[in-house]
C-alpha positions as CSV (number, residue, x, y, z in Angstrom):
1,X,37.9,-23.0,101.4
2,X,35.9,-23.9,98.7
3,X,34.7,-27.3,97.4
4,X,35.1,-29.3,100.2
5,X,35.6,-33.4,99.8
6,X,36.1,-34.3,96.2
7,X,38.5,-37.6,94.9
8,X,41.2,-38.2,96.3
9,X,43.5,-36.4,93.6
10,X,41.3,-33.3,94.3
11,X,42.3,-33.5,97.8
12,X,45.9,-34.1,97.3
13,X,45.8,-31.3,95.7
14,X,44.5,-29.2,98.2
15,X,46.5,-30.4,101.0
16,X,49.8,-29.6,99.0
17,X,48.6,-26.0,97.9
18,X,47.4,-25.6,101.5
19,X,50.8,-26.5,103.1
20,X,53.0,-24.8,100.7
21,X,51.0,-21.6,100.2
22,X,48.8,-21.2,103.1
23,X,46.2,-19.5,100.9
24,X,43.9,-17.1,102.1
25,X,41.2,-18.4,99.7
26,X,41.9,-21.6,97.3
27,X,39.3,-23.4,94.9
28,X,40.3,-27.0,93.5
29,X,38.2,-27.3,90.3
30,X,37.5,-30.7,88.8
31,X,37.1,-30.0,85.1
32,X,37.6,-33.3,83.9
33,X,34.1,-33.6,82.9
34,X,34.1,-31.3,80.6
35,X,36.7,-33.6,78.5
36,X,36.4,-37.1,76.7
37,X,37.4,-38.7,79.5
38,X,36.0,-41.4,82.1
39,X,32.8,-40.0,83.8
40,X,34.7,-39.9,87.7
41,X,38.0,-38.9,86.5
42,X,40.5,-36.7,87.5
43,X,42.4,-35.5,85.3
44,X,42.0,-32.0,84.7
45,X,41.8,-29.4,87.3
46,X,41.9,-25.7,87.7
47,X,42.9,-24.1,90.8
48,X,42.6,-20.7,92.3
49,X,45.5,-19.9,94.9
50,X,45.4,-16.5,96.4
51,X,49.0,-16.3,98.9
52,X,50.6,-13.5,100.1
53,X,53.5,-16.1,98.8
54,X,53.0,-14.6,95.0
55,X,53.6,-11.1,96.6
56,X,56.8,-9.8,94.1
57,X,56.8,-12.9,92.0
58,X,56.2,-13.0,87.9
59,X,53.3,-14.4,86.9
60,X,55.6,-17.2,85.2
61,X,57.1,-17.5,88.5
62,X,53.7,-18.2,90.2
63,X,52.4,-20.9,88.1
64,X,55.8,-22.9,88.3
65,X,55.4,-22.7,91.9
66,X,52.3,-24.4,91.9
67,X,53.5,-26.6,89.2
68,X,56.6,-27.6,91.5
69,X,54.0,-27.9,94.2
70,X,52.1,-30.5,92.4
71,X,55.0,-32.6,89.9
72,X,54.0,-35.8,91.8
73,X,50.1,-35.2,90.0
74,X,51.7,-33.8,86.9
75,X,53.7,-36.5,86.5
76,X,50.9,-39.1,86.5
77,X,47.2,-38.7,86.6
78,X,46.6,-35.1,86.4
79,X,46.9,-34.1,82.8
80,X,45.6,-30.1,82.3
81,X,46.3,-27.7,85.1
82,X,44.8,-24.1,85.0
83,X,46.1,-21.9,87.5
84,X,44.7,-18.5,88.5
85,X,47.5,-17.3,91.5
86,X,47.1,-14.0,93.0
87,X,48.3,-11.9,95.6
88,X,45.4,-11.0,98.4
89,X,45.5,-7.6,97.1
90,X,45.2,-8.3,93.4
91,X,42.0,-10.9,94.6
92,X,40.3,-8.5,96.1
93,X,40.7,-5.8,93.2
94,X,39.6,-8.9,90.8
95,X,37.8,-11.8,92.2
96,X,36.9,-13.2,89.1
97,X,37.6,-16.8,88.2
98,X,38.5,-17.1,84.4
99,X,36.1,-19.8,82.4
100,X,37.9,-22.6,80.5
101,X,37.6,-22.9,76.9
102,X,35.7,-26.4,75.6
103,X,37.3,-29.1,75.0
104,X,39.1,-29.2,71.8
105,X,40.9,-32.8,72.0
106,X,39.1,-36.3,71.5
107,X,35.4,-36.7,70.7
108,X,35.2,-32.8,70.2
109,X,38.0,-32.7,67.6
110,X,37.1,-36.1,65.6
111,X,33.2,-34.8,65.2
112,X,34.8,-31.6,63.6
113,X,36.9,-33.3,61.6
114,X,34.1,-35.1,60.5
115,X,31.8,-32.4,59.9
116,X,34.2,-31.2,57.5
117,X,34.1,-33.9,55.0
């Protein structure tokens, strides 16, 4: 798996994905540092979870799996979640992981506003 070590929200969050899904290949990605946050933090995270667990589920369906998976970081110090789930099959037609858009909240936003005036 991917990324190995990270804070310990990053692992939390690979444990849980690894014991509900049992993923064939999983990234945690700590994106926090690409938002006005604490340099350290962990607050935003994408994750790529490829199960044969998603096999016949929605896309919808998916992401509130994960999302059920993880309410304990949702609720408290996780704030953005990306998820990217896919079947093993639909991986290996597509591995690619999707970028994140920048940061449009806090510093970002009040230097465009800003720039406007």
């Amino acid at each position: 798996m991917a990324g190995e070590g990270g804070g310990p929200i990053e692992v939390a969050i690979k444990e849980k994905l690894m014991t509900q899904f049992q993923p064939s290949h999983l990234e945690v990605i700590n994106e926090s540092y690409m938002h006005n946050v604490p340099r350290g933090s962990e607050t935003h995270f994408k994750v790529v979870v490829i199960s044969q667990a998603f096999e016949n589920e929605s896309l919808i369906k998916r992401h509130r799996l994960v999302n059920a998976a993880l309410q304990a970081e949702l609720d408290g110090p996780v704030h953005a979640l990306s998820i990217q789930a896919k079947t093993p099959s639909q991986w290996a037609g597509n591995s690619t992981i999707t970028k994140s858009p920048p940061c449009l909240g806090g510093m970002a936003r009040e230097q465009r506003e800003q720039q406007k005036t």
